[in-house]
N, C-alpha and C positions, 0 to 999 in steps of 0.2 A: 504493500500500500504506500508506502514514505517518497518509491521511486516511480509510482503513477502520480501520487499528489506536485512532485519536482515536475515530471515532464509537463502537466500541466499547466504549471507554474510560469514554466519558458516555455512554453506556447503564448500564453496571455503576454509574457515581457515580449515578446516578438513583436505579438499585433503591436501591442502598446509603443513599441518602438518603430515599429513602420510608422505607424500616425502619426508621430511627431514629427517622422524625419520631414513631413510637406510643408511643416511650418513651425523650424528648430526654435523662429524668434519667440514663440510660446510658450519658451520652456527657458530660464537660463540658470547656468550654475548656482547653486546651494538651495534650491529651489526643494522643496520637502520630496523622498520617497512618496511613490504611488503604494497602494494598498499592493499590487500584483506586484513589483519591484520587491516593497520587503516580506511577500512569500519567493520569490528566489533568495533574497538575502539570507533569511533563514533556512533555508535548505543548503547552502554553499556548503558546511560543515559536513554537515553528512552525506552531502552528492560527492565529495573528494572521498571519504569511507566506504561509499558504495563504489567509485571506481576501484577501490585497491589502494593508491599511492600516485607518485608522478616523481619527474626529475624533480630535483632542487636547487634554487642556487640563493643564499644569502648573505645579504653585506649587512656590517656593523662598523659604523665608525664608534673607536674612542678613544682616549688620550689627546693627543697634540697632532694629529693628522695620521694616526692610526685608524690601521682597519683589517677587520678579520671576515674573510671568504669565506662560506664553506658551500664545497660541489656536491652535490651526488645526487642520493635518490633518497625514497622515503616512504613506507609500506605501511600506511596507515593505516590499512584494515586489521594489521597486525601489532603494528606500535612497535617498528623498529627502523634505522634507518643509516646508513653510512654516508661519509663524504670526506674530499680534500679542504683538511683544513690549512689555511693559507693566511700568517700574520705577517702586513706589511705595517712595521713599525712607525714610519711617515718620515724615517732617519736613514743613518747611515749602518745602522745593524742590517742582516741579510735577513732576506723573508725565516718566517719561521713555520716548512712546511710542513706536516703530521695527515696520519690518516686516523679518523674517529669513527667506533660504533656505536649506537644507542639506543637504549630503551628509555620509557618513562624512568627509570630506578635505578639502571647502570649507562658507564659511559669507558669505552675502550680506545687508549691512544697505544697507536705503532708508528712506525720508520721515524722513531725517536733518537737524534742523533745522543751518542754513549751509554743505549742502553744496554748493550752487552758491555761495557766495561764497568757498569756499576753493575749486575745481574751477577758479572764474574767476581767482584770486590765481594759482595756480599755472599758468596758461594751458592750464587741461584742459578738453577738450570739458564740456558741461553732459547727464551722463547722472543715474540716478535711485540708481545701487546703487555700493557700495563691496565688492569681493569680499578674503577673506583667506582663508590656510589655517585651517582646526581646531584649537584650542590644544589641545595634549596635554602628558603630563607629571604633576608631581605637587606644584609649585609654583605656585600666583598664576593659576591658569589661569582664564579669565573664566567667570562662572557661566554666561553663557549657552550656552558652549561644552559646559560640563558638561554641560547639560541637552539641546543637540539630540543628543550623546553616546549617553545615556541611552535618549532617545526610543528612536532607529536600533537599539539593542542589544537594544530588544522583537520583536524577529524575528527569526527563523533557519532555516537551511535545515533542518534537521534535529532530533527531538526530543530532549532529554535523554537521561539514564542514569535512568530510573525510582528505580533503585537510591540516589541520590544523596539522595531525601526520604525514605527509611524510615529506622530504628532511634532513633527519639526527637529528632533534629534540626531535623522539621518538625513542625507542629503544625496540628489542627482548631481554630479559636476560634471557632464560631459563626455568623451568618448577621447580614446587615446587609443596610439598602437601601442602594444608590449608584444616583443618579439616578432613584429610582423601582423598579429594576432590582431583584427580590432574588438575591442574592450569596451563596457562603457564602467566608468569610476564612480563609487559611490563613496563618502565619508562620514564620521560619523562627530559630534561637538567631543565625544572623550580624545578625539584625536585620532584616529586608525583610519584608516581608509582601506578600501579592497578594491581591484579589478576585476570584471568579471568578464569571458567572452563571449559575443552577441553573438556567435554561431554557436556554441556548445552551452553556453551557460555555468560552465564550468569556471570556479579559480583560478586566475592568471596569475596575481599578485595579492599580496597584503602587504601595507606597513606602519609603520603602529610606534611611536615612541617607547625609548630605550631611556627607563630613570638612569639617573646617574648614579647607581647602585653596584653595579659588574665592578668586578675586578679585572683586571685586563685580561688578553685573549686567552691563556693560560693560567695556571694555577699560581705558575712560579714569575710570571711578567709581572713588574712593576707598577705598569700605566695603568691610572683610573678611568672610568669613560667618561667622567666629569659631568656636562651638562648634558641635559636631555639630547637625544639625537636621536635618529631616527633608523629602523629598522627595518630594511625591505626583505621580503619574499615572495621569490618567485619559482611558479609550478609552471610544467611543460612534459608534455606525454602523459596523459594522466591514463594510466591502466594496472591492473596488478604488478606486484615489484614481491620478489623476493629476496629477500637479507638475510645471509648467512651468518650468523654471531661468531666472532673467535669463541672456540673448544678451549676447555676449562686447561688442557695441557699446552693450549699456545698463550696463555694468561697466568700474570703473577698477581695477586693481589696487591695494590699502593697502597692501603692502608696498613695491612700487617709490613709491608714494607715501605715507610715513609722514606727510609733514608734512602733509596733506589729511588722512588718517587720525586723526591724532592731533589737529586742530582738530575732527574732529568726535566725536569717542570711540569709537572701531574700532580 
């Protein structure tokens, strides 16, 4: 039923968007959601659930012209997800690249440069990944944590309260390309905003301010994210995705081993 009440949904956003397109001056940006509007909005959540997953790609500025990438994909009917994570300082230090796995509750870093020579200090087997739990909280918690956080929270089992984007809270702004893709944009006064795309109806983008709460891209970086900035993501191929998790024998745990952890920035 969730995924005939969606299709219907973007049916009605169709018409509803054809009829405007004859006379756009009738509509202008910040202009309140239609009733048919925030029954797609409300379904976005669980229409990405109900495809499976999609690619992923998200940026985070923080520090002093710092920013941290991460590629990959993301298997939301499952709640797990991989990607390249990629910190450019905004300096003169070299990018800082890693590969990350995740669920809601753990998070796995590899191609960790010295982690076979702290693994071999501390007379640990020579495997590839360091597992920890999920920072949570609302202190120093490492950006990257933030962000697979984030990721995981674009899917749900179930659609919204339609009712939550009407009475002037949520807004039309317009139509843009993402990726090629055209989109139309909606915002919301908490600040977030999402793309949606007028052919599929599917989540193109969200981005949504970033407190100044993260700790920099890593466990072990220095840089705070300071003032609010902004966090985008973006979805592309949206269809089932399967994520292999590191086997408990290619994984050390960081907590029982901080000092391996902490030589290498996890």
């Amino acid at each position: 039923m969730p995924r005939r009440l969606l299709a219907i949904a973007l049916v009605l956003l169709a018409v509803l968007l054809t009829g405007c397109s004859d006379d756009s001056s009738d509509r202008q940006p910040g202009d309140p959601v239609t009733a048919e509007e925030a029954e797609v909005l409300a379904g976005l959540l669980a229409g990405n659930t109900e495809e499976g997953g999609a690619g992923v790609v998200v940026t985070a500025p923080f520090g002093e012209g710092g920013l941290l990438t991460l590629t990959g994909e993301v298997d939301l009917a499952g709640g797990a997800g991989r990607a390249r994570a990629v910190t450019d300082y905004g300096d003169d230090r070299p990018d800082d690249v890693r590969t990350v796995f995740f669920t809601p509750d753990q998070i796995w870093f590899g191609d960790l440069p010295g982690l076979p020579a702290a693994l071999a200090a501390a007379g640990l087997p020579d495997v590839p990944f360091l597992r920890r739990p999920v920072a949570t909280g609302t202190e120093a918690v490492p950006l990257t944590d933030v962000l697979v956080r984030l990721v995981l929270n674009l899917g749900a089992a179930e659609a919204d309260d339609a009712g939550a984007f009407t009475g002037g809270g949520t807004t039309w702004e317009g139509q843009r390309s993402i990726d090629g893709q055209l989109a139309t944009v909606y915002a919301s006064d908490s600040g977030w905003s999402v793309a949606v795309d007028d052919d599929t109806g599917l989540l193109l983008q969200y981005v949504t301010p970033l407190p100044g709460l993260a700790g920099g891209a890593d466990a072990g970086a220095d840089a705070d994210a300071g003032a609010d900035a902004d966090v985008t993501v973006t979805l592309a191929d949206h269809g089932p995705r399967t994520i292999a998790l590191p086997e408990e024998g290619q994984t050390v745990d960081a907590v029982a081993n901080a000092g391996v952890a902490a030589a290498v920035g996890v």
